[in-house]
DRENMARNU-566399 format. One line per field, with one value per residue (C-alpha): x, y, z; residue in three letters; residue number from 1. Coordinates in nm, 2 decimals. Example, Ala and Ser with C-alpha at 12.3 -4.5 7.8 and 13.67 -1.06 7.14 Angstrom:
<pts>
px: (1.23;1.37)
py: (-0.45;-0.11)
pz: (0.78;0.71)
type: (ALA;SER)
seq: (1;2)
</pts>
This chain:
<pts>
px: (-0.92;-1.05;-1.40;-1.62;-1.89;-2.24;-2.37;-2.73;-2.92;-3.20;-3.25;-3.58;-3.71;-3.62;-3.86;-3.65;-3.70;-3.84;-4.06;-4.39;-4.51;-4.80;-5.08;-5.15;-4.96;-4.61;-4.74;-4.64;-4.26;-4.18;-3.88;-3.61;-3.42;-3.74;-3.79;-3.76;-3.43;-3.48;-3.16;-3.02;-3.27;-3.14;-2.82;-2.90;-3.08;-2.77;-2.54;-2.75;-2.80;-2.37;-2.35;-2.57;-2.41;-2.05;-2.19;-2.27;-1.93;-1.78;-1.96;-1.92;-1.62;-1.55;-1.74;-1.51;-1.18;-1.35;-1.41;-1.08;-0.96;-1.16;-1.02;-0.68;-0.76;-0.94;-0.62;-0.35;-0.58;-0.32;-0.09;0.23;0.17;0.22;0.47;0.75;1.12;1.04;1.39;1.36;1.08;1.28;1.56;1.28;1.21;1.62;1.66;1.34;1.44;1.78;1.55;1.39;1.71;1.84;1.54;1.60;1.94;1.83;1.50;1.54;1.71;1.99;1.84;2.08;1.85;1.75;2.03;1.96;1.82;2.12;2.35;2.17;2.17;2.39;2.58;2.40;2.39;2.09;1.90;1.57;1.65;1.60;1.26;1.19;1.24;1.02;0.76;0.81;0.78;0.45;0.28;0.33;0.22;-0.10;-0.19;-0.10;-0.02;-0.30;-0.51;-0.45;-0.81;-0.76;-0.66;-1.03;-1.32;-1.60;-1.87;-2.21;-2.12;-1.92;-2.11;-2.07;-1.92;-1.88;-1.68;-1.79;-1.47;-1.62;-1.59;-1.24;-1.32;-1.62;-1.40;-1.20;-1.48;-1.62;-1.23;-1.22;-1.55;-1.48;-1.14;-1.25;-1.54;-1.21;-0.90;-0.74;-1.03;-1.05;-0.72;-0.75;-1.04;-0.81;-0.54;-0.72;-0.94;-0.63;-0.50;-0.79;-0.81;-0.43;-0.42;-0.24;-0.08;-0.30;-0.11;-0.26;-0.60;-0.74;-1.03;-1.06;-0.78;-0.87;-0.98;-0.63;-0.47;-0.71;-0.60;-0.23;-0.31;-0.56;-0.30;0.03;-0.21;-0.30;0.07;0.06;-0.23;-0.02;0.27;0.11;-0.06;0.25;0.39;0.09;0.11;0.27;0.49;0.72;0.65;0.83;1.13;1.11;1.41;1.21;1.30;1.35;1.31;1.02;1.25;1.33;1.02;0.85;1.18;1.14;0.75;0.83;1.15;0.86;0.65;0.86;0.87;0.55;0.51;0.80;0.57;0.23;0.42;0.53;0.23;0.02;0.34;0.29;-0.09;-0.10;0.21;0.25;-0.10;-0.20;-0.30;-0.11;0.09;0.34;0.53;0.65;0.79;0.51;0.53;0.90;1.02;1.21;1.56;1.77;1.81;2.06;1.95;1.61;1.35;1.22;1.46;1.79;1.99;1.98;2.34;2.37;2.47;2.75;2.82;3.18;3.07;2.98;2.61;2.67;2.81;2.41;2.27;2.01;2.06;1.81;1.59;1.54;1.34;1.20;1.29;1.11;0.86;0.87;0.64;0.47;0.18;0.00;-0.27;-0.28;-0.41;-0.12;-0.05;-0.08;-0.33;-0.24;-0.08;0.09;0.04;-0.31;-0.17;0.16;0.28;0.55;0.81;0.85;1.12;1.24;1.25;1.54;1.56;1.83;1.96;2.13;2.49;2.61;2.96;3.17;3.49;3.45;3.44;3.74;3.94;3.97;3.65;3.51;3.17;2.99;2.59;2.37;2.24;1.89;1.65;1.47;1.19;1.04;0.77;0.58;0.30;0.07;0.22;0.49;0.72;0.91;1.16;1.25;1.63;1.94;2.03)
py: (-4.91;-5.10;-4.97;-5.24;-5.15;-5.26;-5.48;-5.48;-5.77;-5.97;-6.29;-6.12;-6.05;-6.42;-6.74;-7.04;-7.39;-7.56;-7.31;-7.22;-6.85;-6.77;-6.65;-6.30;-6.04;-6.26;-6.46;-6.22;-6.26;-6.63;-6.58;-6.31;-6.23;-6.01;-5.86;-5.51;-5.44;-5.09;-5.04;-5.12;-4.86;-4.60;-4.67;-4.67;-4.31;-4.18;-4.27;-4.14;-3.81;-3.81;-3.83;-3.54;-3.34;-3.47;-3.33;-3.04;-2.99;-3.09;-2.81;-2.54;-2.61;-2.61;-2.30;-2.15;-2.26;-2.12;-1.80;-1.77;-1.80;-1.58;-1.34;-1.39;-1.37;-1.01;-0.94;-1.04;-0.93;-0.80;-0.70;-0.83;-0.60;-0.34;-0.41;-0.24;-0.35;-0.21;-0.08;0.14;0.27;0.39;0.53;0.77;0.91;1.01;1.14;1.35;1.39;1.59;1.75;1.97;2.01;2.18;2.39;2.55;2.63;2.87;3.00;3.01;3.30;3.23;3.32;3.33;3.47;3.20;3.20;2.88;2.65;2.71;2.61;2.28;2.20;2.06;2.33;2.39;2.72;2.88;2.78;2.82;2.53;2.27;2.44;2.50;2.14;2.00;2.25;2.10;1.76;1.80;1.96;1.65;1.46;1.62;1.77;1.51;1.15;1.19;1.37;1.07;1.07;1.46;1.40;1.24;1.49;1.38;1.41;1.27;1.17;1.26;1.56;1.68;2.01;2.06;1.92;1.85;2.01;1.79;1.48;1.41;1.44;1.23;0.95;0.96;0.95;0.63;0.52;0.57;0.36;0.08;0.10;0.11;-0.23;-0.45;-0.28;-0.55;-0.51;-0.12;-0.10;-0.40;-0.13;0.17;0.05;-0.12;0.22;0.40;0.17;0.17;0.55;0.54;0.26;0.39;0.08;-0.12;-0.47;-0.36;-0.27;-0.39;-0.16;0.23;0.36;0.73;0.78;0.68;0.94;1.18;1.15;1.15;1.52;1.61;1.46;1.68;1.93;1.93;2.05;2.45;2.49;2.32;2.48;2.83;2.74;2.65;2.95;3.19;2.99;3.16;2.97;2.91;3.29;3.39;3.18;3.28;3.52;3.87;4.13;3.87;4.00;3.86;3.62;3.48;3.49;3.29;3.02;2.97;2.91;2.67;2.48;2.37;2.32;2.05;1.92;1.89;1.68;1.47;1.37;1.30;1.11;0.91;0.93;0.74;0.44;0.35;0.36;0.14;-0.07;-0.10;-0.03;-0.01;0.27;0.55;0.64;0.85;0.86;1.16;1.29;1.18;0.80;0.75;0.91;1.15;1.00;0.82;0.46;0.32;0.05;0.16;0.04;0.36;0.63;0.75;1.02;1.38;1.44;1.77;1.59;1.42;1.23;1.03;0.88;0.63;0.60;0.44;0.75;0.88;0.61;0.77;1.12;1.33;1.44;1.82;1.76;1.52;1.69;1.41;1.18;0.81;0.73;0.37;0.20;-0.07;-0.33;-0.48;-0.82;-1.15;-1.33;-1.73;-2.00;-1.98;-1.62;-1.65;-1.27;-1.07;-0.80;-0.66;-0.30;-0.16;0.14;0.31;0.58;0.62;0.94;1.16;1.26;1.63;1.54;1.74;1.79;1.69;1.72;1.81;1.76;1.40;1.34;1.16;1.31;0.93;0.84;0.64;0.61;0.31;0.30;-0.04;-0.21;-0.25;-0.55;-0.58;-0.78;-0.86;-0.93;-0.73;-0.91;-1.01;-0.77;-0.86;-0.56;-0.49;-0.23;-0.10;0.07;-0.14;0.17)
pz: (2.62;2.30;2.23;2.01;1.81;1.91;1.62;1.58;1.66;1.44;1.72;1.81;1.47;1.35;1.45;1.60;1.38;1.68;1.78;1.59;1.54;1.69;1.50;1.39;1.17;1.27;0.99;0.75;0.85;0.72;0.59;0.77;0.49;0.43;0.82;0.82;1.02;1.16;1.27;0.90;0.77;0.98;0.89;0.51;0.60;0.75;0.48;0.20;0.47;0.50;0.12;0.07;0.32;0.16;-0.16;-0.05;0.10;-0.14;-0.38;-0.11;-0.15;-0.54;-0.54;-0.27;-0.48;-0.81;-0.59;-0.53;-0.86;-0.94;-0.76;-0.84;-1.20;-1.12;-0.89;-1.15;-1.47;-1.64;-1.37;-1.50;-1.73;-1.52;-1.29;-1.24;-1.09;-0.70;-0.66;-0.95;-0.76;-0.49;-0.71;-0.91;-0.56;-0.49;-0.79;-0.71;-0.37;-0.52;-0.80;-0.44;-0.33;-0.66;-0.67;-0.33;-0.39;-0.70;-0.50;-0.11;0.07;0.29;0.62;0.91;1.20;1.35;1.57;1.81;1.60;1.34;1.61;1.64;1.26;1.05;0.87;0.50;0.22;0.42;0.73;0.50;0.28;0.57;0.62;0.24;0.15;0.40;0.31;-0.02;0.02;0.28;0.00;-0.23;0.05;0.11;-0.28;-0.49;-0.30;-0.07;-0.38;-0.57;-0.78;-0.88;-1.25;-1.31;-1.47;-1.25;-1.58;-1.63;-1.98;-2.34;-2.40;-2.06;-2.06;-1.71;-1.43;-1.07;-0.89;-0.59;-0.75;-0.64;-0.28;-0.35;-0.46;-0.19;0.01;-0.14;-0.10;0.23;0.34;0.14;0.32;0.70;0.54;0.38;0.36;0.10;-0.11;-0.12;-0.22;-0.50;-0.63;-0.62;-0.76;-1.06;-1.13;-1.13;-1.42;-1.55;-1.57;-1.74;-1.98;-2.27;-2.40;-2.62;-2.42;-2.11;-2.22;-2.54;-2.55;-2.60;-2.48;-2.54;-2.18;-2.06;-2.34;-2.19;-1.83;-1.86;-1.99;-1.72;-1.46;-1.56;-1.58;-1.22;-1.20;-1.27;-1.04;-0.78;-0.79;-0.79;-0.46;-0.37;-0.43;-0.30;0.03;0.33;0.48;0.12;0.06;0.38;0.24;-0.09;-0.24;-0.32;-0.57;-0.89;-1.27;-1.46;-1.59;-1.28;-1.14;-1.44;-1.39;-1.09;-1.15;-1.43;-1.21;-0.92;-1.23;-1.33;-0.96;-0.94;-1.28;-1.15;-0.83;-1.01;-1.28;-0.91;-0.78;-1.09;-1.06;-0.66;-0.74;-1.07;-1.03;-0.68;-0.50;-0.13;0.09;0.08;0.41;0.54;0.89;1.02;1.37;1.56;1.44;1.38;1.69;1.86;1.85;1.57;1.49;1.28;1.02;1.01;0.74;0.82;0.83;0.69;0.82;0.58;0.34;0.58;0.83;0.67;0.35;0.49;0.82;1.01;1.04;1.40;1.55;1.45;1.69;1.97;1.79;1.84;1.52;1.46;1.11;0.86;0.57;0.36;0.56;0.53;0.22;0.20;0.06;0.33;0.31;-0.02;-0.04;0.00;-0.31;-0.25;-0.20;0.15;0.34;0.61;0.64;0.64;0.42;0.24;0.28;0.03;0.18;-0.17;0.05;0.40;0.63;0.53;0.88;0.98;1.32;1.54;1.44;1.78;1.89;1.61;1.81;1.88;1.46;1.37;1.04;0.92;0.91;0.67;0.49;0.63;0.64;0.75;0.51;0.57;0.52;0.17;0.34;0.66;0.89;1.15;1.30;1.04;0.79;0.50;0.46;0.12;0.08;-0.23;-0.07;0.07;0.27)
type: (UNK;UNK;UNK;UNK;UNK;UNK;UNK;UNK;UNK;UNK;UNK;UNK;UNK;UNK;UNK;UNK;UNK;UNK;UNK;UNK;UNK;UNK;UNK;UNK;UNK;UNK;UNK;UNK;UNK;UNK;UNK;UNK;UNK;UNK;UNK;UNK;UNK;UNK;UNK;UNK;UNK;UNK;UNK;UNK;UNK;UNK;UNK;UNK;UNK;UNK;UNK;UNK;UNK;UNK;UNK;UNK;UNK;UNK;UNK;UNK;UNK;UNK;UNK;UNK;UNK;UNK;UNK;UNK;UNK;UNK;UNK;UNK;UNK;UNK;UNK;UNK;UNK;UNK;UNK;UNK;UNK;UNK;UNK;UNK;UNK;UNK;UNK;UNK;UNK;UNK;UNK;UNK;UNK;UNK;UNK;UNK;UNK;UNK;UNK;UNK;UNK;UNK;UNK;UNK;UNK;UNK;UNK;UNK;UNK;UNK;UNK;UNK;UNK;UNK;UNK;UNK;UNK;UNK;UNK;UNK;UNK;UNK;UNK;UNK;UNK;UNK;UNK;UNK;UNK;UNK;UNK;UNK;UNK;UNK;UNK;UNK;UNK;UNK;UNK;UNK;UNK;UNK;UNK;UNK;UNK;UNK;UNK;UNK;UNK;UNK;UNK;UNK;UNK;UNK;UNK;UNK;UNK;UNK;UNK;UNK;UNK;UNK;UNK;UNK;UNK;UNK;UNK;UNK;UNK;UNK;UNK;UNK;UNK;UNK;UNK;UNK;UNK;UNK;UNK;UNK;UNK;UNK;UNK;UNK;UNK;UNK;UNK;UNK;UNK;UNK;UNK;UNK;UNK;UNK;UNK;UNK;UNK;UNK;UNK;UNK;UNK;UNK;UNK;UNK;UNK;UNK;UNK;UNK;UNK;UNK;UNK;UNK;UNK;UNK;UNK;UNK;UNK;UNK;UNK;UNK;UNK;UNK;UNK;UNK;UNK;UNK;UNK;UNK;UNK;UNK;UNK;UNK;UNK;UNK;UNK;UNK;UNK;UNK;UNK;UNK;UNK;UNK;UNK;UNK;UNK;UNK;UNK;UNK;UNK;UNK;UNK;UNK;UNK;UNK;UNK;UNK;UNK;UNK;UNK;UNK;UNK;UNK;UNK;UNK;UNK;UNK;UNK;UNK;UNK;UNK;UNK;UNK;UNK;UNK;UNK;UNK;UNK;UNK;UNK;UNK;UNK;UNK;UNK;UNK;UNK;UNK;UNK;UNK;UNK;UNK;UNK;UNK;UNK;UNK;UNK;UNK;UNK;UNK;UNK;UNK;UNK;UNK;UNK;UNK;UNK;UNK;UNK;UNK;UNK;UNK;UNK;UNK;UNK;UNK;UNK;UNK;UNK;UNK;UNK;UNK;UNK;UNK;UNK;UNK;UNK;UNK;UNK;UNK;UNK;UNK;UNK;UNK;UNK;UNK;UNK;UNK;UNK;UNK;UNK;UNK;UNK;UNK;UNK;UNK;UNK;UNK;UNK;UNK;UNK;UNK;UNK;UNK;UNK;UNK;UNK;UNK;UNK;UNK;UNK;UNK;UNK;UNK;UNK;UNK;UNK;UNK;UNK;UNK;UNK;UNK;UNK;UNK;UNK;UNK;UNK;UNK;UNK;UNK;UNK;UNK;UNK;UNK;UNK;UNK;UNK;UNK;UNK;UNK;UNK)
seq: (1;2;3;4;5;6;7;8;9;10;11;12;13;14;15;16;17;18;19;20;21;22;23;24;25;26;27;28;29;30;31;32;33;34;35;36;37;38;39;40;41;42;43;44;45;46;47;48;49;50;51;52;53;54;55;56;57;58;59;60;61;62;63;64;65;66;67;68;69;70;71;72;73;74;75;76;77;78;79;80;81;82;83;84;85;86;87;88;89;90;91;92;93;94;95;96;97;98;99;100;101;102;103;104;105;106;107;108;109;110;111;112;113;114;115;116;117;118;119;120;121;122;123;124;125;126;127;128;129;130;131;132;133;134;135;136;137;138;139;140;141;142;143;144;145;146;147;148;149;150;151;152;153;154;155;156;157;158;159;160;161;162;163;164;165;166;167;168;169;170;171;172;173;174;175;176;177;178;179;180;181;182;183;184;185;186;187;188;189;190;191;192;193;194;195;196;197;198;199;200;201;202;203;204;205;206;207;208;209;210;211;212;213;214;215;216;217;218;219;220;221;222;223;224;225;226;227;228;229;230;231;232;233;234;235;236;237;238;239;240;241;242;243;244;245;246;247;248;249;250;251;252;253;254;255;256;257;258;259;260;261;262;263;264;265;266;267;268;269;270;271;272;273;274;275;276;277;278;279;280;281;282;283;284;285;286;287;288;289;290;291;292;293;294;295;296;297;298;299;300;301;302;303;304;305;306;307;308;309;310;311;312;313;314;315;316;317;318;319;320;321;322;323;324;325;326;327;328;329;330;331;332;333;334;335;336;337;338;339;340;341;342;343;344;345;346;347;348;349;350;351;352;353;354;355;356;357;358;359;360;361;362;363;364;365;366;367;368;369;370;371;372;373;374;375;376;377;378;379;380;381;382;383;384;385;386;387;388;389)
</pts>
C-alpha cells in the first residue's frame, strides 16, 4: 500500500483576507511568510542533528580505516622483507628429517628384544631407531620450538653482566596471556620481536643491528647445552651404543650438535618469516588409524618406498616418529577475511604403521602417493601447506 507523507499545515497560523484578526498578540503576525512554523523548525533541528551524527560517522569511520591501515603497515612493516618461498620451508624440514635418521644409524644399538612389537613394525637396521628418532624429534619439539624465546639474555641493560636464566619462561609467560586476550594479535607481537631480536641485514632494519649479530650467536649457542641433555637423558641413554672411544663419543656429541643447530636455525625461520603459534599433533589428535591424502600425515619410508599409498588406508599407527608441526592463528591479510585466522603446516606426521600383511603386497607395485591440497579451509581457518605429498 502507497504510504503518503503527512505535509505540515500553516491554514491555522495564516489570517483569511475576509476575515479580521482579533486583537491581542495575533497582531504581531501580519504577514505569514514571518509565522513561526514549528513543525519546519523541528525539521531544520533534525537535519542539522542528522548531519552531526553523519559527521560523526563519517569520522568514526575514517578513523577506523586509518586504524586499519595502520595496522597493516605495522603487520607488513617490512615483512616482504622477510619472507621466504613456503615450500622451501617444508623441504629444510626433510632434509632435517633425514639428517635424524643418519645420526641414528651411526649412534643407536640394534636392539632385537623386543620381540612383539618388532613383529608389528615395519622391518628397519634396529628396532631402537624407530624409538630413537622419535625421542629425537619430541625433544626439538619441546626444547627448542616450544622454547622459542631461549636465545634472548633477559638483562636490565649494556652493562649488565648477569642473565636472568628465568627470563625465557617469563616471556613465554607474557606470550601466553596475550595469546588466551587476542590470539592474532599475540602472535603479530611474537613474530615481530623475534625479527626484531635477529635483524642482521641492514634492508630489514635500518638501525643498530648489533643486537641481531649478538643473538644469532646466543641462539646456536643454545645448541651444545641441548644436545648434552639430550644425551644425559634416560630414555636416549638406554638406546645409546655403549663402550665407544673418546673419539667416538666426542662425534657423536658434535653429529646431534649439528642437529640441534639445524633445528634452531628452523626454528628462528617459522617464527620470523612465517609466524603463528606454534603447534604440534601427535597420536592423541591425529588418530589411531591411517588416512590417505592427509594434510596431516604421511606414512614413514619403513614401511615402504614403492607402493601404493592406498593399500595404507585405515592402517593402524604404531608411532609418530615425527609429529605434525604447524603454526596457527596469525591474523588474515585483506580489507575484508573471509577467515578469522590462517594456520601454516610447515611438516606433516611421518607416521610407522603397522606393516600389515606382507603377503597380500603385489611384486609389481608401483610408487603412487596422493597429492595433497596446498590450501584449504576448515571452519573459519585458512590452511596452507607447504608439501604436495
Amino acid at each position: 500500500m502507497e504510504q503518503t507523507q503527512a505535509q505540515p499545515s500553516s491554514s491555522n497560523l495564516k489570517s483569511s483576507p475576509e476575515q479580521s484578526s482579533p486583537p491581542g498578540p495575533a497582531e504581531c503576525l501580519t504577514n505569514a511568510d514571518e509565522a513561526p512554523n514549528p513543525a519546519a523548525s523541528l525539521s531544520e533541528e533534525e537535519d542539522n542533528v542528522s548531519e552531526t551524527e553523519h559527521s560523526a560517522v563519517l569520522s568514526r569511520k575514517e578513523e577506523h580505516a586509518h586504524g586499519v591501515q595502520e595496522m597493516e603497515r605495522l603487520v607488513n612493516a617490512g615483512g616482504q622483507r622477510w619472507v621466504i618461498d613456503f615450500q622451501e620451508i617444508g623441504e629444510r624440514f626433510g632434509r632435517f628429517a633425514m639428517c635424524v635418521v643418519g645420526w641414528m644409524c651411526n649412534w643407536v644399538i640394534a636392539d632385537e628384544d623386543w620381540t612383539v612389537l618388532q613383529g608389528l613394525l615395519p622391518p628397519r637396521r634396529s628396532l631402537a631407531d624407530h624409538f630413537a628418532e622419535a625421542l629425537i624429534h619430541k625433544a626439538i619439539m619441546e626444547n627448542v620450538f616450544s622454547n622459542s624465546f631461549q636465545y634472548l639474555d633477559g638483562k636490565t641493560s649494556s652493562k649488565d653482566q648477569a642473565e636472568d636464566k628465568r627470563f625465557a619462561s617469563k616471556l613465554q609467560y607474557l606470550y601466553k596471556r596475550f595469546f588466551d586476550t587476542n590470539p592474532n594479535l599475540a602472535t603479530l607481537w611474537k613474530e615481530q620481536t623475534h625479527r626484531l631480536a635477529n635483524s642482521t641485514d641492514s634492508v630489514k632494519a635500518p638501525g643498530d643491528l648489533s643486537f641481531g649479530r649478538d643473538n644469532a650467536k646466543r641462539l646456536l649457542a643454545c645448541a651444545p647445552c641441548l644436545a648434552d641433555e639430550m644425551l644425559a637423558s634416560e630414555p636416549i641413554g638406554l638406546l645409546l651404543k655403549k663402550r665407544l672411544g673418546r673419539n667416538q663419543v666426542a662425534k657423536r656429541r658434535k653429529e646431534l650438535i649439528e642437529i640441534f643447530e639445524a633445528s634452531l636455525g628452523l626454528m628462528k625461520d617459522c617464527e620470523t618469516r612465517v609466524g603463528g603459534h606454534f603447534k604440534i599433533k601427535r597420536l592423541s589428535e591425529l588418530g589411531p588409524l591411517y588416512q590417505c591424502g592427509s594434510s596431516y600425515m604421511i606414512f614413514h619410508l619403513s614401511n615402504g618406498d614403492i607402493v601404493d599409498e592406498m593399500d595404507f588406508e585405515g592402517r593402524k599407527i604404531l608411532l609418530v616418529a615425527r609429529p605434525t608441526i604447524m603454526y596457527t592463528d596469525s591474523a588474515p591479510s585483506g580489507p575484508d577475511p573471509s577467515c578469522k585466522s590462517v594456520t601454516a603446516i610447515i611438516s606433516k606426521a611421518s607416521v610407522v604403521l603397522d606393516k600389515g600383511d606382507e603377503a597380500k603386497k603385489s611384486t609389481t607395485a608401483k610408487r603412487r602417493i596422493i597429492m595433497r591440497a596446498t590450501c584449504f579451509e576448515e571452519g573459519d581457518v585458512y590452511v596452507n601447506t607447504s608439501e604436495m605429498f
